[in-house]
C-alpha positions in Angstrom: -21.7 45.8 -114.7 -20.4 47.1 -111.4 -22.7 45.5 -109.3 -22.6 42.1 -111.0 -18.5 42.5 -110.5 -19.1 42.4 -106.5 -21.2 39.3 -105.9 -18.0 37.0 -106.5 -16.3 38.6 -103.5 -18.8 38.8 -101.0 -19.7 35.3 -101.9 -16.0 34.5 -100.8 -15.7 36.3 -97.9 -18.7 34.6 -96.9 -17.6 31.1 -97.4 -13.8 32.2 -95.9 -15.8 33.4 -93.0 -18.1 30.0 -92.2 -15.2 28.3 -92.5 -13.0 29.6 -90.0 -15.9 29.6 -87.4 -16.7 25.4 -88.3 -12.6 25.0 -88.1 -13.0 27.0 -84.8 -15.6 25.6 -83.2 -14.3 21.9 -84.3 -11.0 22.7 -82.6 -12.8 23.7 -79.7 -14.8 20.5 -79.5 -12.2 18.8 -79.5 -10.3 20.5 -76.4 -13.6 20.0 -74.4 -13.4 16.0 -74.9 -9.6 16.1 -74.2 -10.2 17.7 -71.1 -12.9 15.5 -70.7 -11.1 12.4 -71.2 -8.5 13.5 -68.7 -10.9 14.7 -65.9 -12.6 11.0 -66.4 -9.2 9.7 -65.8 -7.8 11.6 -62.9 -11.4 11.5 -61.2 -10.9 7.6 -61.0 -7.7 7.9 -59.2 -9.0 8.2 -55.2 -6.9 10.8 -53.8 -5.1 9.3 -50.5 -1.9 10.1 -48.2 0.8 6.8 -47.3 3.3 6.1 -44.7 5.7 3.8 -43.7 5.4 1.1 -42.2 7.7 1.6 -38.5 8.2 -0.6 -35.6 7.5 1.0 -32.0 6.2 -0.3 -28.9 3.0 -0.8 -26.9 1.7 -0.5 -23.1 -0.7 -2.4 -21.8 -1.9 0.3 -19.0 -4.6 -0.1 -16.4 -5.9 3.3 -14.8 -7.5 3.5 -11.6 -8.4 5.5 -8.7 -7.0 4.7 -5.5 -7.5 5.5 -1.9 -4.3 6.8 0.2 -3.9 5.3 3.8 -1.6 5.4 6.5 0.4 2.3 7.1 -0.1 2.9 10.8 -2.4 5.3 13.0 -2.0 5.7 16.9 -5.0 7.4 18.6 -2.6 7.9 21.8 -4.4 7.8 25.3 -3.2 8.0 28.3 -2.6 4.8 30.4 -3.4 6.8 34.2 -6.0 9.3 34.9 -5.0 12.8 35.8 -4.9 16.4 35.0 -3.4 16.9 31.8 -0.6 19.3 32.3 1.0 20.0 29.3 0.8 18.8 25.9 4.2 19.9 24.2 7.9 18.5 23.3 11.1 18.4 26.2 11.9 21.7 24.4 8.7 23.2 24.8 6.8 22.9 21.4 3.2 22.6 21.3 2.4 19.0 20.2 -0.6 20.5 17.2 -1.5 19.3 13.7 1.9 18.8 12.1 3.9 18.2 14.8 6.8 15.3 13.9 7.5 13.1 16.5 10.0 10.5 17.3 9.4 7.3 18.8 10.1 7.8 23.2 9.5 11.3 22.8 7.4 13.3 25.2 4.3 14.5 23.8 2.1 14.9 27.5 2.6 15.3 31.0 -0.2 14.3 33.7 -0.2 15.3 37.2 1.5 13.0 38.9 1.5 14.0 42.7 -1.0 11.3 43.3 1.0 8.5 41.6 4.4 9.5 43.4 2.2 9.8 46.6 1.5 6.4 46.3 4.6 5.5 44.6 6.2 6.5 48.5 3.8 4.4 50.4 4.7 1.3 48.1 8.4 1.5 48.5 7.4 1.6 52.5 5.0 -1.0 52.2 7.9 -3.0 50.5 10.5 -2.1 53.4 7.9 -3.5 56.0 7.5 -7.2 54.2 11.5 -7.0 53.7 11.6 -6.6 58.1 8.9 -9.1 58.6 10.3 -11.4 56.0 14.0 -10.9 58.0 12.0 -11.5 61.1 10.3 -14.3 59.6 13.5 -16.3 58.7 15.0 -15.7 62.2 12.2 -17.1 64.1 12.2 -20.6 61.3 16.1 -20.3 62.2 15.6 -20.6 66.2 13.0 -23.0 65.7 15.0 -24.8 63.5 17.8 -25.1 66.3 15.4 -26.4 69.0 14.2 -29.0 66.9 18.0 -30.3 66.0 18.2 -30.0 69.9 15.1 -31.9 70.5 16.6 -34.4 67.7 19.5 -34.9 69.5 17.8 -35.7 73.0 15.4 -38.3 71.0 18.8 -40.3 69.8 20.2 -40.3 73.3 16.6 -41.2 75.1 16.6 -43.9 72.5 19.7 -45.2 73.5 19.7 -45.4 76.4 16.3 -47.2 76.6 17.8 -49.8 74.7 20.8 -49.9 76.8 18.2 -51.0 79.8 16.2 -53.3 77.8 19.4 -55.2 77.5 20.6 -54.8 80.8 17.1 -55.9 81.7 17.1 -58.6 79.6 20.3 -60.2 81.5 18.6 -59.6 84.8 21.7 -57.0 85.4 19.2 -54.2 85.9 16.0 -53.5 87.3 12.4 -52.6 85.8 12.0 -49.4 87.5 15.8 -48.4 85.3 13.7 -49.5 81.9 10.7 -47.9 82.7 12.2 -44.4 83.5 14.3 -44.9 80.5 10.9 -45.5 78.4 8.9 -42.7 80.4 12.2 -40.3 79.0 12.1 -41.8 75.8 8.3 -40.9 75.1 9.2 -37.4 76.4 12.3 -36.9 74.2 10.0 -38.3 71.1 6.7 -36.0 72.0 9.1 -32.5 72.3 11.0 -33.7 69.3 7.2 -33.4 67.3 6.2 -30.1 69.3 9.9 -29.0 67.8 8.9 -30.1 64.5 5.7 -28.3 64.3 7.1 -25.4 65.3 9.8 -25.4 62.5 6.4 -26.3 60.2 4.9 -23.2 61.3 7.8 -20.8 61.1 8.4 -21.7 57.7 4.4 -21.4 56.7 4.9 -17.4 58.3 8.4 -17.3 56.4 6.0 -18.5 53.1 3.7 -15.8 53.9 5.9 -13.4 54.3 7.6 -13.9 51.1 4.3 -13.8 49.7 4.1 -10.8 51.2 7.1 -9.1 49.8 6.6 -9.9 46.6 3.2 -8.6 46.5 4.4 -5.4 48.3 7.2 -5.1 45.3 4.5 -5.8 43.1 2.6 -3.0 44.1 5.5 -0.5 43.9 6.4 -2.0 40.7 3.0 -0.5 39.5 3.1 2.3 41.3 6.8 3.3 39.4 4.7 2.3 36.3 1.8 4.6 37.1 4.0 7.9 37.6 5.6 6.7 34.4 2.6 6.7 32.4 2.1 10.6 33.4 4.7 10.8 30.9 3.0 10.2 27.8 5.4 9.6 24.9 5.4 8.6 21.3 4.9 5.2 20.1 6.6 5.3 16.5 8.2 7.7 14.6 5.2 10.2 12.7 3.2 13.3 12.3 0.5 14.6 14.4 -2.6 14.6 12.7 -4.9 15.9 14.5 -5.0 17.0 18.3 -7.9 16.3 20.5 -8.0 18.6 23.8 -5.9 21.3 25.5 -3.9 21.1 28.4 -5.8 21.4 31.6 -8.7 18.9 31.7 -9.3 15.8 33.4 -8.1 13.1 31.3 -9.1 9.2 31.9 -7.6 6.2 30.5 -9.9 5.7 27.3 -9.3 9.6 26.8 -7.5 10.1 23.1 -5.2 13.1 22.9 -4.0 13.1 20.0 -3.8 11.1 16.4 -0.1 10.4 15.0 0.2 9.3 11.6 3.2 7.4 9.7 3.4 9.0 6.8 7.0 8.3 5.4 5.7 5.5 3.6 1.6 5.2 2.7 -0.5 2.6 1.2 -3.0 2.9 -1.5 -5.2 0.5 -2.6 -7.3 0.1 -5.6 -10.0 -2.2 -7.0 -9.1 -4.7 -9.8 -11.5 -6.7 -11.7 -11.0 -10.4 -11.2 -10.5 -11.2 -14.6 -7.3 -8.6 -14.6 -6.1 -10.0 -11.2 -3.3 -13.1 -13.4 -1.7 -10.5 -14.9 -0.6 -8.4 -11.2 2.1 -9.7 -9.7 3.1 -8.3 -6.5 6.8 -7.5 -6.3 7.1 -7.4 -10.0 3.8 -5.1 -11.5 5.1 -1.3 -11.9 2.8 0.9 -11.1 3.2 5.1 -11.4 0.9 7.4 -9.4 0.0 10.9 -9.3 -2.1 12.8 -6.3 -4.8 15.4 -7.8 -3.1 18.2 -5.4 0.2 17.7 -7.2 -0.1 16.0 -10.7 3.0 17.1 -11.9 4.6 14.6 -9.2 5.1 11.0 -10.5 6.2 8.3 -8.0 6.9 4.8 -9.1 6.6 1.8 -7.2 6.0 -2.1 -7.3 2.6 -3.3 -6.5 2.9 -5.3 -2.7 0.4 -7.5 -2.2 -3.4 -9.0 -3.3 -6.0 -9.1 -0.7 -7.4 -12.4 -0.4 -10.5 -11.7 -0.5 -12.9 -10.7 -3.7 -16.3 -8.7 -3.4 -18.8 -10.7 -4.6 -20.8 -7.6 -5.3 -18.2 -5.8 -7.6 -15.9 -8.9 -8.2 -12.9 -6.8 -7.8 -10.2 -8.0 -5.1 -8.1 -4.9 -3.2 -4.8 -4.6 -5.0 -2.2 -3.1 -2.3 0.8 -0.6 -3.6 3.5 1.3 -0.5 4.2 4.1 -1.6 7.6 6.1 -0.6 6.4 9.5 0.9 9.1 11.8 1.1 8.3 15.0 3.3 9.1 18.3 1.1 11.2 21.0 2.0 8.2 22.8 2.9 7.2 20.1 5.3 4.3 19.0 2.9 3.9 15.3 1.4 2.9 14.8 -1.7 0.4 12.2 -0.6 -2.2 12.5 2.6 -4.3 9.8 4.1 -7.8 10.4 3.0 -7.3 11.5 -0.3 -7.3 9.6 -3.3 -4.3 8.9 -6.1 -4.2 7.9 -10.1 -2.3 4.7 -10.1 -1.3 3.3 -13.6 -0.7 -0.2 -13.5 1.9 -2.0 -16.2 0.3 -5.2 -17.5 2.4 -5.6 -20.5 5.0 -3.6 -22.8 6.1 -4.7 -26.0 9.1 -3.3 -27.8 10.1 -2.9 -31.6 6.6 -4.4 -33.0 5.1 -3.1 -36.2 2.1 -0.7 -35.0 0.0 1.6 -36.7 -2.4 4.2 -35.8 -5.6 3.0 -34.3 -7.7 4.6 -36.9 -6.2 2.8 -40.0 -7.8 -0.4 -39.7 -11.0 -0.7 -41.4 -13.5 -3.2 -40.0 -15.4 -5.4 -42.8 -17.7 -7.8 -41.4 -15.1 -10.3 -38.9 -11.8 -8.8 -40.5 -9.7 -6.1 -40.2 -8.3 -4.7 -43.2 -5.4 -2.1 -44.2 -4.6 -0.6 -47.4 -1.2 -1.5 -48.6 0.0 0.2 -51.5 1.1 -1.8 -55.0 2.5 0.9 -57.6 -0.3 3.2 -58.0 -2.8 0.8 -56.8 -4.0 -0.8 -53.3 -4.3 -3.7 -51.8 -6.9 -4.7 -49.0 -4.6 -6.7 -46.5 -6.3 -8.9 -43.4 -4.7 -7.9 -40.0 -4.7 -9.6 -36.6 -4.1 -6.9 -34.3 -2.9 -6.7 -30.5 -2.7 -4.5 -28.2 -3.8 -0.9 -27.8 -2.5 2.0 -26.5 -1.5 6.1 -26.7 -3.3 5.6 -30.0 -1.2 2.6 -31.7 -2.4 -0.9 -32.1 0.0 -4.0 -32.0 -0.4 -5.7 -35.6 0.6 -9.2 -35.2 0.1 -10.3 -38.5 -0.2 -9.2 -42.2 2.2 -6.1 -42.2 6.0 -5.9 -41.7 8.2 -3.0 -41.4 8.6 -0.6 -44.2 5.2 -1.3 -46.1 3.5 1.6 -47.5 0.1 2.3 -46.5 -3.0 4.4 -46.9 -2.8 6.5 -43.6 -5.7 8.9 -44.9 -8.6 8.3 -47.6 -9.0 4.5 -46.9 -12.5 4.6 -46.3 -12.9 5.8 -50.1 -11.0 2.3 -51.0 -11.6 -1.1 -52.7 -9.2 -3.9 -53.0 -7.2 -2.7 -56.1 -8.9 0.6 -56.1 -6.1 3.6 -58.4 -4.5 6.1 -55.7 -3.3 9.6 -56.5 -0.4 10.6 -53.6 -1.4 13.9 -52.6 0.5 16.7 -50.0 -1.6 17.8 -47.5 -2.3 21.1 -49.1 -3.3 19.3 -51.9 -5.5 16.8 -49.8 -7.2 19.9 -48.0 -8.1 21.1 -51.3 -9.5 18.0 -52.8 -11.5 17.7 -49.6 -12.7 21.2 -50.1 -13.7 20.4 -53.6 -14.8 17.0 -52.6 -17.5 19.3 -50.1 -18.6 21.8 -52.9 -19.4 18.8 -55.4 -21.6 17.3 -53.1 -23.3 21.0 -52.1 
């Protein structure tokens, strides 16, 4: 009796214990296809980070590397040949690699003992064809006096010859009268030539001497030049680049002695592609430059001129830029002949355009395309872009300011493609995840 009393309640307990684990394992079921239904959901939303839309500006930059050059440079000689006696200022410093100098200022001395030798001997050779040139003129004078003489003795033989031919005529004088009077006349003519030539010849020695003179002043003109030149002095305003003997040799007129520089104001010159050349205007193209000793310095100028030539080899033309070259305080400049300087050249600036980042255009067969965002969804917009530069790119058509945009993610997009905003925490995890599911 007992036993058949105790079947009923294990029989329930049984069935109240299936049923809970079926009601259990059905609830469970069910939680694994909500969560299903919601991963399916959220996994079809691309994760993606936006921005706005902003206007900015863009550069059109052209870098190149240029060649620094002095605008003048003066290997100085010296125009006499002589000892070279000193090569130092009026107040005694050495003229070396360095040096400034002034235009007129002394920079050598010759010895000039043999110029002002011969300086002395031209002044006397001028004072000897000023005494025969006085002498000269004194003897045209007396000669010039004996032939008015002689002139005056012609007129007076002549009239008195005619007085006889007259007298003659009217049988009131005799031949022997005329012929005396012609025999005089003849006389009077012949002394007046000899008078004549004489004045002829004084003047030809008064010629000659002047000649003389000025040849003699000619020569002591150069001989005042010559001890000049053993003063050799500075032909612009510069800086001694480099200096080519000592003091103390035999110097000739081809001999340099030293190189002088202008170097408040240098020229470089770069090479720019032909096709570039329309957009440089000289006068009116900025350009900013930097030497590689000091890159920290920036100096700004206006591009000068265009050589007229192109190489046919590079088809580049030389593009000329003067560059201001201000000595430091430390009597450095920032920019040395010989070496070579960055020169950015302006083309083109635009101001308050719409630009994005160079990276967010997508390139699909002959378009570029940007993501612009529609609610929760994308759009794939067409873009004509412009220019380029510091990583932003001019779009000239197909976005205006204030458009929200897929900045990061894009390359996961279709046109009308769901988007999920994400931080970027939250984008650096999905990325992570994004890594493992494909491990």
């Amino acid at each position: 009796m007992k036993k058949t009393s105790l079947f009923p309640v294990v029989l329930g307990a049984v069935v109240i214990l299936g049923g809970s684990f079926w009601g259990a394992k059905r609830i469970s079921a069910a939680r694994e296809e909500a969560q299903r239904k919601q991963a399916g959901t959220r996994s079809a939303a691309v994760p993606v980070r936006t921005a706005r839309v902003t206007l900015g500006e863009v550069r059109n930059v052209l870098t190149f590397n240029g060649d620094v050059e002095a605008m003048r440079s003066v290997d100085l000689q010296a125009k006499v040949s002589g000892r070279l006696l000193a090569l130092e200022l009026e107040d005694g410093t050495p003229v070396e690699e360095g040096t400034l100098v002034k235009k007129g200022q002394r920079i050598a001395l010759l010895d000039g003992r043999e110029y002002h030798a011969a300086q002395s001997a031209a002044k006397a050779a001028v004072s000897v064809a000023q005494a025969s040139l006085a002498s000269a003129q004194a003897v045209v004078l007396q000669r010039q006096a004996s032939l008015a003489s002689a002139q005056a003795n012609l007129e007076d033989k002549q009239r008195e010859f005619e007085r006889m031919s007259g007298l003659v005529a009217q049988q009131a004088g005799t031949q022997q009268s005329l012929d005396q009077a012609t025999t005089a006349l003849a006389q009077a003519r012949a002394e007046e030539q000899a008078a004549q030539a004489e004045v002829e010849a004084g003047e030809a020695s008064l010629e000659e001497a002047r000649a003389s003179l000025e040849q003699a002043k000619a020569e002591e003109e150069k001989a005042n030049l010559d001890v000049l030149e053993t003063i050799v002095c500075a032909p612009m305003d510069g800086v001694v680049s480099r200096r080519h003997l000592d003091p103390g040799v035999q110097v000739t007129a081809s001999t340099p002695l030293v190189t002088i520089l202008a170097m408040d104001t240098v020229k470089v010159v770069i090479s720019v592609p032909v096709n570039r050349l329309s957009q440089v205007v000289p006068g009116h193209t900025p350009a900013t430059l930097r030497s590689p000793a000091n890159p920290q310095e920036v100096v700004t100028c206006l591009v000068e001129k265009i050589h007229p030539a192109v190489d046919s080899v590079t088809r580049t033309a030389q593009v000329e830029l003067r560059v201001p070259n201000q000595r430091r305080e430390d009597g450095t400049y920032p920019f040395l002949p010989g070496m070579y300087a960055t020169v950015e050249l302006l083309l083109e600036e635009k101001q308050d355009i719409v630009t994005v980042d160079v990276s967010l255009p997508i390139r699909n067969v002959d378009r570029q395309l940007v993501f612009v965002c529609q609610g929760d969804t994308v759009r794939a917009v067409p873009v004509t872009l412009g220019l380029t530069t510091g990583g932003r790119v001019e779009v000239l058509e197909g976005l205006h300011e204030g458009d929200e945009v897929v900045v990061q993610g894009q390359h996961r997009l279709t046109d009308g493609s769901p988007i999920r905003r994400i931080a970027p925490q939250e984008e650096e995890a999905s990325s992570q995840e994004e890594g493992q599911g494909k491990e």
